[in-house]
Every structure is written in C-alpha cells, then in structure tokens.
C-alpha positions in Angstrom: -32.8 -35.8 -67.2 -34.2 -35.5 -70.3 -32.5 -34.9 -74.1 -32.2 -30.7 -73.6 -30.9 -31.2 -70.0 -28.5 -33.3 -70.7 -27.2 -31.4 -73.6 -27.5 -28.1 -71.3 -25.1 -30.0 -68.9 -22.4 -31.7 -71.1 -21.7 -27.9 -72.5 -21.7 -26.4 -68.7 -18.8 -29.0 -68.3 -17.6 -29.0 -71.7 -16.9 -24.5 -71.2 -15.5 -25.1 -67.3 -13.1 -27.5 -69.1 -14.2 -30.8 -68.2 -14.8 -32.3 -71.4 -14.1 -36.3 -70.1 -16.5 -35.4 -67.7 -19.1 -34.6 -70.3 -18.1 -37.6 -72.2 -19.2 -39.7 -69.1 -22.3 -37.8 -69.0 -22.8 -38.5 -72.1 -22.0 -42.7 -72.5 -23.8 -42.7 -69.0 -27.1 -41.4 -70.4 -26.8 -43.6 -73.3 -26.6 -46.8 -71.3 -29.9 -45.5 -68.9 -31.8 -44.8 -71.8 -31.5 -47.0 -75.1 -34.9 -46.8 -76.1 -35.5 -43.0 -75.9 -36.2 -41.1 -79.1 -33.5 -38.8 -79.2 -30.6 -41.5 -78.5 -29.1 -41.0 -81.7 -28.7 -37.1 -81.2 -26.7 -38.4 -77.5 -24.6 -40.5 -79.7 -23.9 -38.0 -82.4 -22.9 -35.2 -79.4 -20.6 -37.9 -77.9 -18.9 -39.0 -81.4 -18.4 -35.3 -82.0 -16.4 -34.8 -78.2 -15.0 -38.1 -78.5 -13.2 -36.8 -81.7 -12.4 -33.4 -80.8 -10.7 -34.9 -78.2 -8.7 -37.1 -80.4 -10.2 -40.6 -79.9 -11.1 -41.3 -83.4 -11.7 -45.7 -82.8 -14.4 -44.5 -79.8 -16.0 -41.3 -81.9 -16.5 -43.8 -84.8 -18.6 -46.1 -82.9 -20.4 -43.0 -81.7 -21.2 -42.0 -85.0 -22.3 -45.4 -86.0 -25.2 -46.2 -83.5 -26.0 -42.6 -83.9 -26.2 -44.1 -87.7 -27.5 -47.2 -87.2 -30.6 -45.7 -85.0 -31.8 -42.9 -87.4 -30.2 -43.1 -91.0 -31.5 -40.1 -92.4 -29.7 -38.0 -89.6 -27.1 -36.2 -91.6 -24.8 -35.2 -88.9 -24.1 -38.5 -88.0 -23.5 -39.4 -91.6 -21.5 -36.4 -92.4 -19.4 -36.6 -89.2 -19.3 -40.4 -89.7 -17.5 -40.1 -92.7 -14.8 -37.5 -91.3 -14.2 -40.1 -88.3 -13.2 -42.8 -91.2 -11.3 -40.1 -93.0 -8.8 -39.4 -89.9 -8.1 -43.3 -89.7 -7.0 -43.2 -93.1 -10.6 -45.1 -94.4 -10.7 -42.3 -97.5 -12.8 -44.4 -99.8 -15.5 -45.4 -96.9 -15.3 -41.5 -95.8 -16.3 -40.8 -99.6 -19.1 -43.4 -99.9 -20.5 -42.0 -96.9 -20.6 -38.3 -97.6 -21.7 -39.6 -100.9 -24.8 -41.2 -99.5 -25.4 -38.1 -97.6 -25.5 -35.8 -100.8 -27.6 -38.8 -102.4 -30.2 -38.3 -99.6 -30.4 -34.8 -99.7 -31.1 -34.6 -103.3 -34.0 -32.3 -102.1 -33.5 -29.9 -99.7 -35.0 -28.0 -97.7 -33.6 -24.6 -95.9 -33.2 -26.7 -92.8 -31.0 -29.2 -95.1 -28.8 -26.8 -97.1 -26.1 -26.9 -94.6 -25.7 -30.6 -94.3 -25.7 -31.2 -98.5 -23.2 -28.0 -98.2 -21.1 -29.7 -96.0 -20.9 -33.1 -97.2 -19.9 -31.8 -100.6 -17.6 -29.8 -99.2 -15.9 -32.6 -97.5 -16.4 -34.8 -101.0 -14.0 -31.7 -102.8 -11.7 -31.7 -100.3 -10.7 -35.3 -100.3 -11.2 -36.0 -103.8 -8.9 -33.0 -104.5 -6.1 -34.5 -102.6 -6.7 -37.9 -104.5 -6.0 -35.6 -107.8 -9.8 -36.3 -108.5 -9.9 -32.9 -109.8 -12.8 -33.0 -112.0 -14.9 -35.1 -109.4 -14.1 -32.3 -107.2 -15.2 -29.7 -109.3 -18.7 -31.0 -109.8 -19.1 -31.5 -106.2 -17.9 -28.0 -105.8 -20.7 -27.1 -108.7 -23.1 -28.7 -107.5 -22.6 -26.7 -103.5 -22.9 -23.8 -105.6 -26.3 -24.7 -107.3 -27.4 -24.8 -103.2 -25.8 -22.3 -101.5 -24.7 -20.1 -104.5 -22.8 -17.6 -102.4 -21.0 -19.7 -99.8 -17.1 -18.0 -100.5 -15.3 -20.4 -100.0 -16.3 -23.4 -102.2 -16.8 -20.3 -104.9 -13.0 -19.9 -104.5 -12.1 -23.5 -104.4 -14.3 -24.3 -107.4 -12.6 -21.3 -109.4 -8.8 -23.2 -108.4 -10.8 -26.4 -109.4 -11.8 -25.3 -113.0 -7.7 -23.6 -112.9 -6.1 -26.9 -112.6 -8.5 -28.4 -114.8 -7.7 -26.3 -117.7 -11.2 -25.3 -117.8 -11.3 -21.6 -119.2 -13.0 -19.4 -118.8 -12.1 -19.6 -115.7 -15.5 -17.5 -113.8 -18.4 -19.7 -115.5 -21.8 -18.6 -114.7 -23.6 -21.1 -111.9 -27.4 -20.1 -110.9 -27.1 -16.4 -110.3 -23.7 -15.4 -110.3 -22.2 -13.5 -112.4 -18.0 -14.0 -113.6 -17.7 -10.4 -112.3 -18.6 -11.4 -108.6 -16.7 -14.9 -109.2 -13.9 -12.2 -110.5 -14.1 -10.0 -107.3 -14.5 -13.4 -104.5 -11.5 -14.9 -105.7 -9.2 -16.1 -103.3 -5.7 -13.5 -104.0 -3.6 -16.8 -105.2 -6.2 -17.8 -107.4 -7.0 -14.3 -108.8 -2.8 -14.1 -109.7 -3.2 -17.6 -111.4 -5.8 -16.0 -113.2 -4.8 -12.7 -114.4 -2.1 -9.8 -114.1 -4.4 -7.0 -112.9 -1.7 -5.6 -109.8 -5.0 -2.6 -108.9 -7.4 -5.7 -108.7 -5.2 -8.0 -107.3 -4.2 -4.9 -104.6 -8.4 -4.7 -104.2 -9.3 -8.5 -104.0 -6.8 -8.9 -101.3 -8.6 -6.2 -99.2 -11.5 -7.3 -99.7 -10.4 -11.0 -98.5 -9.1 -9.3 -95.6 -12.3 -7.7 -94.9 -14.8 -10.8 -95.8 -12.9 -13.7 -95.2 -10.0 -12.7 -92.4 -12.6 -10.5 -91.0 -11.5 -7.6 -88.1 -10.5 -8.8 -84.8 -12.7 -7.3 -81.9 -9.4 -6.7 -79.8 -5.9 -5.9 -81.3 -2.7 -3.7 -80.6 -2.3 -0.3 -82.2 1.2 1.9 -82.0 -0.2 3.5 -78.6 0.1 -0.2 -77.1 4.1 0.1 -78.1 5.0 3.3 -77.5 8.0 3.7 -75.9 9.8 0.2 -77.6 13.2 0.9 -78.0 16.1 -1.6 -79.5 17.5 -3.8 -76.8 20.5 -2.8 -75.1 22.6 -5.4 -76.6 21.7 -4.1 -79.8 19.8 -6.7 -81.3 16.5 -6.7 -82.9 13.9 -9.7 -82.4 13.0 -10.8 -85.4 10.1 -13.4 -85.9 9.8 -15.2 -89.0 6.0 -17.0 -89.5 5.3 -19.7 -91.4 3.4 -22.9 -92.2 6.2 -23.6 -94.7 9.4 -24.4 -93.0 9.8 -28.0 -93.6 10.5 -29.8 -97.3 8.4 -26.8 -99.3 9.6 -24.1 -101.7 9.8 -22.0 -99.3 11.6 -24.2 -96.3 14.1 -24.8 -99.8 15.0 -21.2 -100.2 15.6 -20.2 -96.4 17.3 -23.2 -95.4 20.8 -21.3 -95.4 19.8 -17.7 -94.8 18.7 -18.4 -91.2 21.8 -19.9 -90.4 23.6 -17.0 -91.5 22.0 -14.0 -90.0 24.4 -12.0 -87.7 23.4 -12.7 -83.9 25.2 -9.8 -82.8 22.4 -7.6 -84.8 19.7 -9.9 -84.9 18.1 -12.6 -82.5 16.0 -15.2 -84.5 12.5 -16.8 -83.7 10.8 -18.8 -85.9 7.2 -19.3 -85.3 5.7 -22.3 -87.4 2.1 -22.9 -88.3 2.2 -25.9 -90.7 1.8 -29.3 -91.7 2.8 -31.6 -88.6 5.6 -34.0 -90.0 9.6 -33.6 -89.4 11.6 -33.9 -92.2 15.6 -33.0 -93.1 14.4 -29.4 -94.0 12.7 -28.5 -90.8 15.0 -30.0 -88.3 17.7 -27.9 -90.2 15.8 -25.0 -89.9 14.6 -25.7 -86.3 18.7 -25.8 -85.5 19.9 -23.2 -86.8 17.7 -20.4 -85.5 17.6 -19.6 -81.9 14.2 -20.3 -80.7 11.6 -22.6 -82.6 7.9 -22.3 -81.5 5.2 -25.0 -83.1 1.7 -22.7 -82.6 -0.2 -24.9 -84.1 -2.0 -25.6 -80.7 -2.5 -22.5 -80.3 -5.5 -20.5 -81.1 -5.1 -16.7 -82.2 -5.6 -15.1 -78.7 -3.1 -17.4 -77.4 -0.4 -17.2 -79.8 -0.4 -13.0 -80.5 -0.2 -13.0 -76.7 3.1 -15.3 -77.1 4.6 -12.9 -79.9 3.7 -10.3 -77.5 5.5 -12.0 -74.6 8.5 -12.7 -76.4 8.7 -8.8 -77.0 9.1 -9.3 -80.7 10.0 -6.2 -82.6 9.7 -7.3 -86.1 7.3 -10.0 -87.4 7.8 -11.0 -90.7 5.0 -13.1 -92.3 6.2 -15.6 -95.2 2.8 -17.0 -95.4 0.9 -13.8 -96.7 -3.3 -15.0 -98.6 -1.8 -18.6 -98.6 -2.4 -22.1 -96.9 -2.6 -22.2 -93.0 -1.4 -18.6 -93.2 -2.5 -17.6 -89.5 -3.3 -14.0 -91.1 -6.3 -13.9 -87.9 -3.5 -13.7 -85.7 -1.6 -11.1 -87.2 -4.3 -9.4 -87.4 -4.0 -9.0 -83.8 -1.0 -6.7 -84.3 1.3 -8.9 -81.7 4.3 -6.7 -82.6 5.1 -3.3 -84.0 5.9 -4.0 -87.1 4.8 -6.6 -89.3 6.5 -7.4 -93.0 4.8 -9.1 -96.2 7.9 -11.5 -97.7 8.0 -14.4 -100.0 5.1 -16.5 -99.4 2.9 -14.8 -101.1 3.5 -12.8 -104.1 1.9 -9.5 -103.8 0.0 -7.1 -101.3 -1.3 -8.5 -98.4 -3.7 -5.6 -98.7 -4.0 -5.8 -95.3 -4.2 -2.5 -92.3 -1.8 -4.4 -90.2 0.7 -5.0 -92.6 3.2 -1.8 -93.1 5.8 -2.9 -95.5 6.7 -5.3 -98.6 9.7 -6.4 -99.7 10.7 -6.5 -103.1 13.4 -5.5 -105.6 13.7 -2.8 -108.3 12.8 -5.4 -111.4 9.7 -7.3 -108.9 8.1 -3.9 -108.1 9.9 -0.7 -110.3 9.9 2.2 -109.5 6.3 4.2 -109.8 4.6 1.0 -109.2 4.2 1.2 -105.6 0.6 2.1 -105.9 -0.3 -0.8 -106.5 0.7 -1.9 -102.6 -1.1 -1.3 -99.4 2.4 -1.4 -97.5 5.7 0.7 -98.1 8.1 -0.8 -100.4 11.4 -2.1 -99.2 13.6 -3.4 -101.5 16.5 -5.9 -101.6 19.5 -6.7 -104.2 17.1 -9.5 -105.1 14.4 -10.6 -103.1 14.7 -14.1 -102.9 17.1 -15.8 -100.8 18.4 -19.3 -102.0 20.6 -22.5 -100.4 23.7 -22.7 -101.7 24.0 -26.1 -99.6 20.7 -27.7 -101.5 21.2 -31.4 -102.0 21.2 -32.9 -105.3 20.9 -36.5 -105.7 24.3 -38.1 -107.0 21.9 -40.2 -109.1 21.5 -38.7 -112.5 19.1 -39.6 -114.5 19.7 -40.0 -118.6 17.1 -38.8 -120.8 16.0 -41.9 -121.6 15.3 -42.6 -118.5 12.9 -39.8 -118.4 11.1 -40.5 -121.8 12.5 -37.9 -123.6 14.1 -38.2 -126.8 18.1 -38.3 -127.1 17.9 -35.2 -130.2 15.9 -32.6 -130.4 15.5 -29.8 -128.1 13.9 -30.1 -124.5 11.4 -27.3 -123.7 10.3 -27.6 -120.0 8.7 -26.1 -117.3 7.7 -27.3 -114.0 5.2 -24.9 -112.8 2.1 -26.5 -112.0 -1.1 -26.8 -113.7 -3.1 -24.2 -112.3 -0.6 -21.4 -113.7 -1.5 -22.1 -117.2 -4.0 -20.2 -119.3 -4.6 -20.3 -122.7 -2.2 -17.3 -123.8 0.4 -19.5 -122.5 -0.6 -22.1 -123.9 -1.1 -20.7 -127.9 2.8 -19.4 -127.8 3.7 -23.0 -126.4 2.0 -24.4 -129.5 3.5 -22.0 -132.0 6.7 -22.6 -130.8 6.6 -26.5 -130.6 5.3 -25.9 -134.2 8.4 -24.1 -135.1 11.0 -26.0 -133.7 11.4 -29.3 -135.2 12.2 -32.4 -133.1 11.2 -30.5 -129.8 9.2 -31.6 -126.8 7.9 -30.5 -123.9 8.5 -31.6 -120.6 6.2 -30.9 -117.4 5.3 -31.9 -114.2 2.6 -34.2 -113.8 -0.9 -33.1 -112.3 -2.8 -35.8 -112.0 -4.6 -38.1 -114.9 -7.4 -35.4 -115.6 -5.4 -32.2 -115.4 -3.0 -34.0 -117.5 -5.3 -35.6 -120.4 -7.0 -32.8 -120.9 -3.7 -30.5 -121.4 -2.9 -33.3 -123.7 -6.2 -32.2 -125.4 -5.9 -28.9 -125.5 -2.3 -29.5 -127.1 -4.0 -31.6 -129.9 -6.1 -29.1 -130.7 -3.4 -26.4 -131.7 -2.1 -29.6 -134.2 0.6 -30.4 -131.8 1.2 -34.4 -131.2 0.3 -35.7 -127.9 3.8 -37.4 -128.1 5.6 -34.6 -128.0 4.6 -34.1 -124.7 6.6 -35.4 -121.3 5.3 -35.8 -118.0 7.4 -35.8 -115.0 6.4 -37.7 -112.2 6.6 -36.7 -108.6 10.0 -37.2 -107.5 11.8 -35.9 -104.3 13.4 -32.4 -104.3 16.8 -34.0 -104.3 16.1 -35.9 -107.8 14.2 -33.7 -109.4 17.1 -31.6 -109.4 19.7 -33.9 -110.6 17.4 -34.6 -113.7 16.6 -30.8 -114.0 20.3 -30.4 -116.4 18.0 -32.8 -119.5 16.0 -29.8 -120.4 17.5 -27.6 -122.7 15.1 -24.1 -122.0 12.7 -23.6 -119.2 9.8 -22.1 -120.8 7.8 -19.5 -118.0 4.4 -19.0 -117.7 2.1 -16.0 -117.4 1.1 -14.4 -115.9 1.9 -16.1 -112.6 5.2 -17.2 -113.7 8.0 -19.7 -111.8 9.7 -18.7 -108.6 11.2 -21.3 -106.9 11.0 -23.4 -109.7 12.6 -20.9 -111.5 15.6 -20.3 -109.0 16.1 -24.6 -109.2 16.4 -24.4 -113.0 18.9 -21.7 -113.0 20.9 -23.1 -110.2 20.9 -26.4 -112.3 22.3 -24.3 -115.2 19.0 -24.5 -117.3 18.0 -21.0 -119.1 15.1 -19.3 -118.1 12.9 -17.7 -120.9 10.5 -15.1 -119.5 8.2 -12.3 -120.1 7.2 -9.9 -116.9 3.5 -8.2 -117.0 2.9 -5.8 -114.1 2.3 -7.3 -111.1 4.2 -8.9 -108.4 3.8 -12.4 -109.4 4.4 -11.7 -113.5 7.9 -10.3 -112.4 9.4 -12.2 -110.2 11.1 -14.6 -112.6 12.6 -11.8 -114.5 14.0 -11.0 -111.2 15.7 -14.2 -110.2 16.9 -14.4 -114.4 18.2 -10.7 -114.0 19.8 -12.0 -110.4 21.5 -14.7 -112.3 23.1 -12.6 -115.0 21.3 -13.8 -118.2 19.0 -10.2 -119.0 19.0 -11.3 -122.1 16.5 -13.9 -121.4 13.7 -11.7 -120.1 11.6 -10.7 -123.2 9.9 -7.2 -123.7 6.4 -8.7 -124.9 4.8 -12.1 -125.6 6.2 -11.6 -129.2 9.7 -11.8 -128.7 9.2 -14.3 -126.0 7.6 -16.8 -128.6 10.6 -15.4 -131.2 13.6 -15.9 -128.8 12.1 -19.9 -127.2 12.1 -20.3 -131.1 15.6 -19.3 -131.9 17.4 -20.7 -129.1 15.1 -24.1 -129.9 16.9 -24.3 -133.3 20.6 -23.3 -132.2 21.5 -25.7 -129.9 25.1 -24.6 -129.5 23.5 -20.6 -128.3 21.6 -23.2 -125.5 24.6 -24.5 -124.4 26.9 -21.3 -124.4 23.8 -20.0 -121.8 24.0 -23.4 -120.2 27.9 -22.7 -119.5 26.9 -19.1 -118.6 25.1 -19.6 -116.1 27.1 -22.6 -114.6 30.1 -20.2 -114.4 28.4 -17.3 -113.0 26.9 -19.2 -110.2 29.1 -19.2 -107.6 29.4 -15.0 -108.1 25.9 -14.0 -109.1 23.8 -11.7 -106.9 20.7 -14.6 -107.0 22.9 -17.5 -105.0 24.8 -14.9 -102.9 23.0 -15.9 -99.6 25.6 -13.4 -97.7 24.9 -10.6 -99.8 21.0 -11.0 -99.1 21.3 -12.2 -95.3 23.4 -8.4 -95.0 20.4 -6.6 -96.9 18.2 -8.1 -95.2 19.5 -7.0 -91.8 19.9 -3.5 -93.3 16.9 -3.1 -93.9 15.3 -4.6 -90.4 17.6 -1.4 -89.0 15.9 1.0 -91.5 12.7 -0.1 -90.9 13.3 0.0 -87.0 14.3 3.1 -87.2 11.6 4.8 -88.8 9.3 3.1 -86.1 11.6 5.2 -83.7 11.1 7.9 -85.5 7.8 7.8 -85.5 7.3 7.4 -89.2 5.6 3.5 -89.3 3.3 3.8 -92.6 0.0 3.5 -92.3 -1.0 1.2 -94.7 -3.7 3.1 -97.8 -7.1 1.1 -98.5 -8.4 4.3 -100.1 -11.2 3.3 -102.7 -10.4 -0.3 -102.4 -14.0 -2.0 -102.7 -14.6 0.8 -105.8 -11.5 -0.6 -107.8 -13.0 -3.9 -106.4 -16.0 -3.3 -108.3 -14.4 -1.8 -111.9 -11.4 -4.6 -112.0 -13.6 -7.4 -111.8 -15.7 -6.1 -114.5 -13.1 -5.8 -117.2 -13.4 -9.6 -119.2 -9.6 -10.9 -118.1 -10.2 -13.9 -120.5 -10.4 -12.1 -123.4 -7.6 -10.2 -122.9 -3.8 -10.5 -121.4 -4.1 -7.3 -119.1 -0.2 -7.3 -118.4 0.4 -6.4 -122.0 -2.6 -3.9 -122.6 -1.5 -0.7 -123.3 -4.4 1.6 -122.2 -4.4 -0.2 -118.8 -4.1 2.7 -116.7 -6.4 5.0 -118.6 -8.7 2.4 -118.7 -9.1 2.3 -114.5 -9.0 6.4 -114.7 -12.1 6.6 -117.1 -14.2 4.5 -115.2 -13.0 6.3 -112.0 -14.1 9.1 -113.8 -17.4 7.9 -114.8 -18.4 6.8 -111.1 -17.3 10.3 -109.6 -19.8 11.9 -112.1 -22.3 10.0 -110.3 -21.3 10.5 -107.0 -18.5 11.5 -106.1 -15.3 9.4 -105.0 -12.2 10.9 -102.4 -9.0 10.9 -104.2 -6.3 8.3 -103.4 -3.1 8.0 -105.0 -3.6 5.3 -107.3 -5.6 6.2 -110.5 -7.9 9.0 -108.8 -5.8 11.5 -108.3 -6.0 15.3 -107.0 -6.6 17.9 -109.9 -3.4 20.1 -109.6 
C-alpha cells in the first residue's frame, strides 16, 4: 500500500479500537519500505500512537528517524521535544522546540501552526522552570503570529502579572488592551482589577468562547420527578482537581470528615494532579466514595455522576486549573453549586447558586452573580487538625532582623499591582527599622520587585524572601511576622486563614468584588473587625501605626491566639451544620420547583463597556461613580439601539 493507504488504515483500526494493531501496521510498513519518500511522515504517525499509548522510550525513537530523515519536518521536531519532556529530558525538550521556532523564523500560513505550537510548548515549560520572562517573549512572540490565539493571549497577560510588568494589557500587532481586557482568563482578570460587572461578563464570555456549549446535556425535564432518598440522605458530590497538599485540600481536610451521614452521603470526584500525598489519602478516607476521573473523558464521567444519582454537585474548581467545567457543562445532576475554588461567578447557565457570606457578597450585590446567592456564617471552612512543624524557626534563621517590625505577606506575585505596591512603599518609609517579608517567585519575578521597590527609595535590604518550604514549616515560621499586609484587589484567602490561625494580624481593605472581600471575611470570622480598613487611606494609616507600636501588635497577637479555639472562622462544626442547612434549602426549592435559572442578560454588552474603562489608571474598587459610570454608557448604547433591560445597571423605568 502506499503512504495515504496506509494512513487510511491505521485510523480504521485506530477508531475500532485497535490501536497496537495500527502500531504494527505502522513499524511493519516502515521495515518494507525504508527508502520511500514519505517514511518520515510513517515514523512521525507511529511516534505520535506510540506515545498516546504511553510508550514514551519507543515514541522517541519514532520521532527521531522521523527527524533524522527530513529535518525541516516540524511535527517530528515539535513532537520530538514533548517525547524528551515526559522522560524528564526538559533542557533537550527546550533546545528542540527551540530549533523549531529558529527554523520557522518565516512562515508561511501553512507554518503558523507549527511556530504556534512550539512556542507554546517553550512557555509552558519555561514557566514551570520560573523562567518567567523567557516565557513571556515566547508568549509575545506567538502573538506577533497568530495575534488572536486565546489562550497564549491569556497566558501571556498572567506572564507579564507575575512579572510585575504593568500595564498589564500592552499592545502586540493589532490588539488592542480593551480586547486583551475582555479575553482575559476570569483568574487573571481578578489579579488584575476589582470590576465584579466585568469580572460577572468575562466569565460568560469564557464560558461561551473557551468552555464552549456541549451538543448534548441534561435540562430539569431529564430530572423531573427526583425526590430525596428514603433514608433521608442527600448525595452530595464534591469536584475537584485540588484535594491533595493544595490550599484547597488544606481547608477541607476536616470538614469532610465531619459531615453528618445520617443527612448527607459523600462522593468526592477528583480531577487533579496524579501524586498521593498525606492530604489526599486523608481526604480519600474520610469520605464515603472516592472516584479519580481523570481517565475519564466528559461523556464518560457526566454519565458516572449521573449513574451515581447524585443530587447535588458542588464544583470547588470553578475558571481554574484542570477545572473539568466541559463536563459540568453537561448538567450530570440537578443542581450544581459554585464554592471556594474559584472566587467569583462562574458565569455559567449550568451553574444555579454561589456560596458566600454577608461581608464576601452584601447584601444588594447579588447582581453581580449569574447564580442565586447562598450564604454561610463564613464561607470558608478550615482544619483545626493542620500540622505544624514542631521545628520553629528563629528569625535569624529566616534573614530577618531581631528589632524592627516584620511586615509580611505571602500571596504570590501575580496579585500585586502597583497600588499595592505605592502604599507598601509609604508605609516601609514610615516605619522605621521595618521589613518586608514575602514568598519567593522565582529570580526574575523577584529582582524586578526588588526594582520596583528601589524606585519608591526603599532599600533592596529591607526586603525578605521566603523560600519554598512545606505547608507544615511554613506555618511554624508564620508567628516571626509581626502584621500580614493584604493585597488588592485579589487579596489572601488561604494564606490569610494560615496567618490568622498562626496568631499573625491581618491588615485589609475590601473593594467590591468576590475576590477583594474575602479576607475581610475570614479577619471579620476571626474577631479582629478592627483590622479591615474602610479605604486604601486608612489601610496605609493603621499598617503605619501598628508598625510603630509594637506592644498594640502583640495585644492583637494575643487576641487572636485566645479567640481561636471559639471564633466562627475555625469552627469547622459550625460551618459543616450550615453547610448541610443549606444543601436541604437548596434541595428543597428544586422540589419545589423553584431551581434559579441562572441571568446572562446583556453579558457580552457589559463585556464590551467594562473592558473599555483604563483599569490601570484607576483602582475601580474604590471609585465612587462606579455604578453611574456602567449606567451612562448603558444609556449611551440604548440611544443607538436599543438594549432589553436586566437587573444589573439597565434597569426598567418605573
């Protein structure tokens, strides 16, 4: 047979299933015809199978000949290079992928893809080497290409975020910072700004362009009829690519354990990163069944949920990393719940409620949410049973300074921006003998925050990185800081729960949005309101006070040590109880026939004037026109054609 034929039969058998069939075919052909032209595109086919099927050793001698016979075939370079990458090979897999962007220096419209691709792969790997700038210009220079490709748009924007780069949206080739603005990924947009009606319209519109619509799914016809259980219990599914050592495994450790299985019966349904460690086998015992769906493809695991008969999915992933949001999508149960992953809307038509508290999302804010607000005594939960290394560290230890006061915070990089960073400088320059300690980010991300510091007349020495270090000894070194220090707008959740559980005041300012106000929650929770500042004014004037009265820091030090064991933020019980309170509230409104339909009116119009408002000239938690400013361009579009009114900022003349 020749080249096509071949190719036509190693798919027939690939789609009846018999793939090491195909591979057969494949070396079989090879072997009969090692001087035909096209032997390199039969070795590329068979490296490709070879590793889809997990052989990595045999797929990277594919991709070698395939190599080897016709060097300027970019497949077999790119794919080459992905081949070294899964055995661990990283700084072959770069030079390779290198020498493919090298080669394509001019390209062609048949070309694009592969130069697209091979930078693609560059970022990826250089990112997770904390190469951040390397990463960026690769990202840049995809952009130059294939200016519109979404995804490398939103991992550039992250890029330039962790790179302290601002602005933030910088114009490449044609595009504009107002389309950057409105194809932000919803985590990045939250690093970015405090906008809760944009951030509500970016995330439906990455629903719509990069989740896409599903050409089957379940609609509340398909359930009619589902009734709680005899026994009384509701099946609730938690999903998540997090439940292992992550923030958010840390916080739900305990609470699963403690659910009442007389009212509830417990699946977990986990998506994530494949390694066991002390978090997820905790996890994994103590709720009642553990599925691992990471082999399964969307089709196949909705259909599980389905089979299961679960009544209430809750998604703790939300617009996050291996969020399987295609899956929910599908619908696979009647209800579906936004919680903790991700902080804000989903945005989403499948998903009907949030959860929240009165301080995360007050009251007359719930237009800024797709789903129906349900709120909890606080919305976090947290693990009373965390470990804490028995070895503490002195501050010498750390590098910081026996006197003086201890500013820290251990958010990472990408939630800075530079109105963060000018009230960090004034206050450094205010309190004397003060430092500021933060988590490391990498040498780039790190030097040039050591930069930017300079440049407000603060000395690079005053400044403290903190290594990596295990979740167990970063918090027994967590009591040397004397006052956590948020950011914003996208200010510290977990982070801030640790710091506070260590007994280390919290010093925050909430904007408007999810993200900006769930520190002030979690300070509220833990019974120190008199840490969460009005305005960026008196957040600046309090860091500075307490800064120079070290005996006020460790009266709130003592505070919050003695409140601990009774405040509402570590009383797992009273949230696991809430939490089951409000599983039979929402169950019975789907009874009742009152499920909420989630509202996307005038999404991709709010879309369009959000992202046109200059976010890095201004903090937009803190402006004081924000509302009438979204009503007067509302206004200004219906007068030239006209817009259906919503409930947001458009609304019905009485």
């Amino acid at each position: 047979m020749n080249i096509f034929e071949l190719f036509a039969a190693a798919q027939n058998m690939e789609r009846s299933g018999d793939r090491a069939g195909a591979i057969a075919l494949y070396q079989q052909w090879a072997e009969e015809n090692p001087t035909d032209p096209s032997l390199h595109a039969c070795h590329f086919n068979l490296g490709t199978l070879l590793l889809n099927a997990g052989e990595v050793h045999s797929a990277l001698l594919a991709f070698n000949e395939s190599v080897r016979l016709r060097p300027d075939f970019m497949p077999s370079v790119i794919s080459l290079g992905s081949a070294l990458e899964r055995l661990g090979q990283m700084d072959l897999a770069i030079s390779y992928w290198r020498q493919a962007v090298n080669q394509l220096s001019t390209v062609a419209s048949d070309t694009v893809s592969y130069k697209v691709t091979a930078l693609k792969q560059l970022a990826r790997v250089l990112t997770q080497q904390q190469q951040v700038a390397d990463a960026e210009e690769m990202l840049r220079l995809s952009l130059d290409v294939a200016p519109y490709n979404r995804e490398e748009l939103q991992h550039w924007l992250n890029a330039r975020q962790r790179l302290c780069k601002w602005p933030v949206p910088s114009p490449v080739g044609p595009i504009k910072p107002a389309e950057m603005v409105a194809g932000m990924a919803p985590l990045t947009l939250a690093y970015y700004t405090d906008d809760p009606m944009l951030a509500l319209a970016v995330a439906a519109n990455y629903c719509r362009r990069d989740v896409g619509w599903p050409e089957t799914f379940k609609t509340s016809a398909d359930f009619e009829g589902r009734r709680r259980r005899e026994d009384g219990r509701l099946r609730i599914g938690y999903v998540s690519s997090d439940l292992r050592g992550h923030a958010i495994g840390y916080l739900t450790s305990e609470m699963f354990s403690l659910h009442d299985r007389s009212r509830v019966e417990v699946f977990a349904f986990f998506c994530g990163f494949q390694m066991e460690d002390p978090t997820m086998l905790r996890i994994r015992g103590s709720v009642d069944h553990w599925y691992d769906i990471n082999g399964l493809d969307d089709e196949k695991a909705a259909a599980l949920i389905e089979e299961l008969g679960i009544d209430i999915l809750v998604d703790i992933n939300g617009h996050t990393k291996d969020a399987r949001t295609r899956m929910l999508a599908r619908r696979p149960a009647p209800v579906i719940i936004n919680w903790l992953g991700f902080p804000g809307t989903a945005g989403s038509p499948y998903h009907h409620y949030i959860i929240a508290d009165d301080v995360i999302i007050p009251p007359g804010s719930e237009r800024y949410y797709s789903e129906q607000v349900m709120r909890l005594p606080c919305y976090q939960p947290n693990d009373r049973k965390r470990v804490v290394s028995p070895k503490v560290p002195t501050r010498a230890d750390c590098g910081l300074p026996e006197e003086g006061t201890v500013f820290c915070c251990f958010n990472g990089m990408q939630k800075l921006t530079r109105f963060t960073l000018e009230r960090w400088v004034e206050i450094l320059r205010r309190v004397d003998n003060s430092v500021l300690w933060i988590l490391a980010a990498g040498k780039e991300s790190d030097g040039r925050f050591l930069e930017l510091m300079a440049a407000g007349g603060i000395d690079p020495s005053r400044i403290i990185f903190a290594p990596y270090a295990a979740n167990a000894d970063h918090m027994a070194r967590y009591p040397l800081a004397d006052l956590f220090l948020d950011n914003s707008p996208y200010g510290a959740h977990t982070t801030a729960s640790d710091a506070l559980w260590a007994g280390v005041p919290v010093l925050t300012v909430p904007g408007r949005g999810f993200h900006s106000r769930v520190c002030a929650s979690l300070v509220m929770a833990a019974g120190i309101p008199e840490l969460v500042c009005l305005d960026p004014r008196e957040y600046v004037e309090k860091a500075v006070h307490l800064g120079n009265d070290r005996p006020a820091l460790l009266a709130l030090k003592q505070k919050l040590l003695a409140l601990r064991g009774q405040s509402v933020l570590f009383d797992t019980d009273l949230f696991v109880r809430s939490m089951e309170d409000l599983f039979d509230q929402v169950w019975s409104e789907w009874e009742a026939g009152q499920l909420p339909v989630p509202d996307l009116t005038n999404l991709d119009t709010y879309l369009e004037i959000g992202s046109a408002f200059d976010h890095d000239l201004e903090e937009f938690a803190f402006v004081a026109d924000y509302e009438e400013r979204y009503r007067a361009r509302m206004a200004h579009r219906h007068a030239l054609t006209p817009q259906p009114y919503d409930t947001r900022f458009w609304l019905r003349p009485e």
